[in-house]
C-alpha positions as a Markdown table, in Angstrom:
| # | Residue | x | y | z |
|---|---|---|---|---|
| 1 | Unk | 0.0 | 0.0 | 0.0 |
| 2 | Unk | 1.0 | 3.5 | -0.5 |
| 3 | Unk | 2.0 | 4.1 | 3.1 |
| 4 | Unk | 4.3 | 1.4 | 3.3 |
| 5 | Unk | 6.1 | 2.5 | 0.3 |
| 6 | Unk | 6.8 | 6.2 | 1.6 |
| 7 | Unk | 9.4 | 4.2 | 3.9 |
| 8 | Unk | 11.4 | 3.4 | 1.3 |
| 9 | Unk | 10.9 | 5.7 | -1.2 |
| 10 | Unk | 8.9 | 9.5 | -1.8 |
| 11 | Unk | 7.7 | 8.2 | -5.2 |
| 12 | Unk | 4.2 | 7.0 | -5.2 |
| 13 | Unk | 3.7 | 7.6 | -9.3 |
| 14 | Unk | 2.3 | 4.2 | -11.1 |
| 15 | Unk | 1.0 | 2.8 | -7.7 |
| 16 | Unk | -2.8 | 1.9 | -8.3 |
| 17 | Unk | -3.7 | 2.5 | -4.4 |
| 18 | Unk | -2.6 | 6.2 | -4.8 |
| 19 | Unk | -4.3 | 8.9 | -7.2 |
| 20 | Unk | -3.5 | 12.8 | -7.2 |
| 21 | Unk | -6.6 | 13.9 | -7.9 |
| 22 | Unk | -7.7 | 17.6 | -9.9 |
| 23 | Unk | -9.9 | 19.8 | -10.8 |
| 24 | Unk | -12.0 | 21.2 | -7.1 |
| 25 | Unk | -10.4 | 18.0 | -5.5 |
| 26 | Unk | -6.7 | 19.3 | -5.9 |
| 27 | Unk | -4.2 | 19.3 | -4.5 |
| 28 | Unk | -5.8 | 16.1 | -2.3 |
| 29 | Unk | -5.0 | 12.9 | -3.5 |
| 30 | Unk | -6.8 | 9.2 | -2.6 |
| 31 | Unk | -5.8 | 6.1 | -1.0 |
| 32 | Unk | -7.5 | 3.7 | -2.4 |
| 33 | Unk | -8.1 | 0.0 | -1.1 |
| 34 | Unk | -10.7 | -2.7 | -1.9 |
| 35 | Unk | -11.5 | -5.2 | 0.4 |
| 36 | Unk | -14.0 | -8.4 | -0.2 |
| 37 | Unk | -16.3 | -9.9 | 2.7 |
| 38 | Unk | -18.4 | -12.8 | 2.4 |
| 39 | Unk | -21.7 | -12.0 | 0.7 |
| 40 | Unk | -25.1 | -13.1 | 2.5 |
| 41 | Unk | -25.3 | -16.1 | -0.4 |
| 42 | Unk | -22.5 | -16.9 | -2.3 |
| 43 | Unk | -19.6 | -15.4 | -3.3 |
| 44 | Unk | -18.4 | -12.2 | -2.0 |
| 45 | Unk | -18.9 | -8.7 | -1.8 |
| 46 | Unk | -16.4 | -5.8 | -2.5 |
| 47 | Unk | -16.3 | -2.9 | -0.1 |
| 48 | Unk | -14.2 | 0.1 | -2.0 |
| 49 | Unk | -12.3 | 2.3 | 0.3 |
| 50 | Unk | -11.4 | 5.8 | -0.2 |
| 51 | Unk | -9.0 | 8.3 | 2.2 |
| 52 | Unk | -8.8 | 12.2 | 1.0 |
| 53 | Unk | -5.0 | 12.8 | 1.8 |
| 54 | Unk | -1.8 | 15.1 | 0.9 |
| 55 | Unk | 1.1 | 14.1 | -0.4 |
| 56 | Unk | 4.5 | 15.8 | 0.5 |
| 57 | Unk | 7.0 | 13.6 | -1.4 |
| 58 | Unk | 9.8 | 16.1 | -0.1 |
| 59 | Unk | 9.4 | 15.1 | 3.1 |
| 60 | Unk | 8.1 | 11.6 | 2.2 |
| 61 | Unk | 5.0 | 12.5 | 4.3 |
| 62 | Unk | 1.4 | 11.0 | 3.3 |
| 63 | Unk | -1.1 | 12.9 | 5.7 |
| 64 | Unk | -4.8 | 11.1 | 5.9 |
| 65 | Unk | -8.3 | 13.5 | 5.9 |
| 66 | Unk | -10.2 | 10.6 | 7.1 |
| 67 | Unk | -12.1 | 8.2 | 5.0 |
| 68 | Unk | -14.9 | 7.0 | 2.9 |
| 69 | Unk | -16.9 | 4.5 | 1.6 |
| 70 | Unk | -17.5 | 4.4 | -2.5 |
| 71 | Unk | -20.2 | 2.3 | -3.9 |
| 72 | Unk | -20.6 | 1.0 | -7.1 |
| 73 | Unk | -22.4 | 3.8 | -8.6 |
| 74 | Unk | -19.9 | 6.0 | -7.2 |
| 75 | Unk | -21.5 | 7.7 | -4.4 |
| 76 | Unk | -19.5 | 8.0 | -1.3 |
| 77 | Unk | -20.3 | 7.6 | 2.2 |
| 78 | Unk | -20.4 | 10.5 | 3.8 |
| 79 | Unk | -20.8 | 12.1 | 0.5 |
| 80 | Unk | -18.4 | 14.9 | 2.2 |
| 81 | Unk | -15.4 | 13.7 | 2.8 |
| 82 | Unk | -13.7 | 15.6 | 0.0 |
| 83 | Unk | -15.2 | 18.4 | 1.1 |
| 84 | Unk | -14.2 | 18.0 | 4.7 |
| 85 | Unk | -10.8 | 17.5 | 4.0 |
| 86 | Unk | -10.0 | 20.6 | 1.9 |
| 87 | Unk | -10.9 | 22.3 | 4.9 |
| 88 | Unk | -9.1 | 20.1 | 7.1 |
| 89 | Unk | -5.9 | 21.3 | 4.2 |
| 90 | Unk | -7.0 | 24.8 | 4.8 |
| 91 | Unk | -6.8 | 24.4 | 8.5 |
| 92 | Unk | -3.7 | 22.9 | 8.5 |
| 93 | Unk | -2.3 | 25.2 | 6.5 |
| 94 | Unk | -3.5 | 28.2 | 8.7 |
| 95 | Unk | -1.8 | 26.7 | 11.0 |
| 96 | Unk | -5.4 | 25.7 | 12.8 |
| 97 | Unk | -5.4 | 22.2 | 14.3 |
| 98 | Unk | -2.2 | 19.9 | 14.1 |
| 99 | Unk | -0.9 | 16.3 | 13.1 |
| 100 | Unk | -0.7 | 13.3 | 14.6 |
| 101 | Unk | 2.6 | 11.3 | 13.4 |
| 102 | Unk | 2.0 | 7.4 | 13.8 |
| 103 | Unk | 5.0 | 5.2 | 13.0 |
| 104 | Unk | 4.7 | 2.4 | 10.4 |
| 105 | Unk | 5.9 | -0.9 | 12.0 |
């Protein structure tokens, strides 16, 4: 996943969990993960992730907005998480609020 590869290197270009996103969305970018649960019949059902986040390759820094649920007609639960985390990057930037570091084991 992306955050793993941030500890070895600051390039996250070509990885399919990682997007930089444009248009009202940028500068975010998205996390993306999949994962599959067993459906109520057969076979399974895929839950798609999403987590609005800003990449600072300089400092090899990948800071998560929270998260989100995408179904399959592309709707996302809450259907504001983009929203909420440009102002969460506004914030930040103002110097309003503050990160949390977490190391990755």
């Amino acid at each position: 996943m992306a955050i793993r590869i941030l500890q070895v290197s600051s390039d996250l270009s070509g990885e399919k969990q990682f997007k930089e996103l444009s248009g009202k969305d940028a500068p975010l970018a998205e996390v993306c993960f999949d994962i599959s649960i067993p459906g109520p019949k057969k076979g399974q059902i895929k839950r798609r992730f999403r987590l609005p986040a800003m990449f600072r390759p300089t400092q090899q820094e990948l800071i998560l907005f929270g998260g989100s649920e995408k179904d399959h007609w592309s709707n996302y639960t809450p259907s504001d998480a983009f929203t909420k985390a440009k102002k969460y990057l506004e914030d930040l930037e103002a110097d309003i609020g503050g990160l949390i570091d977490h190391e990755i084991l």
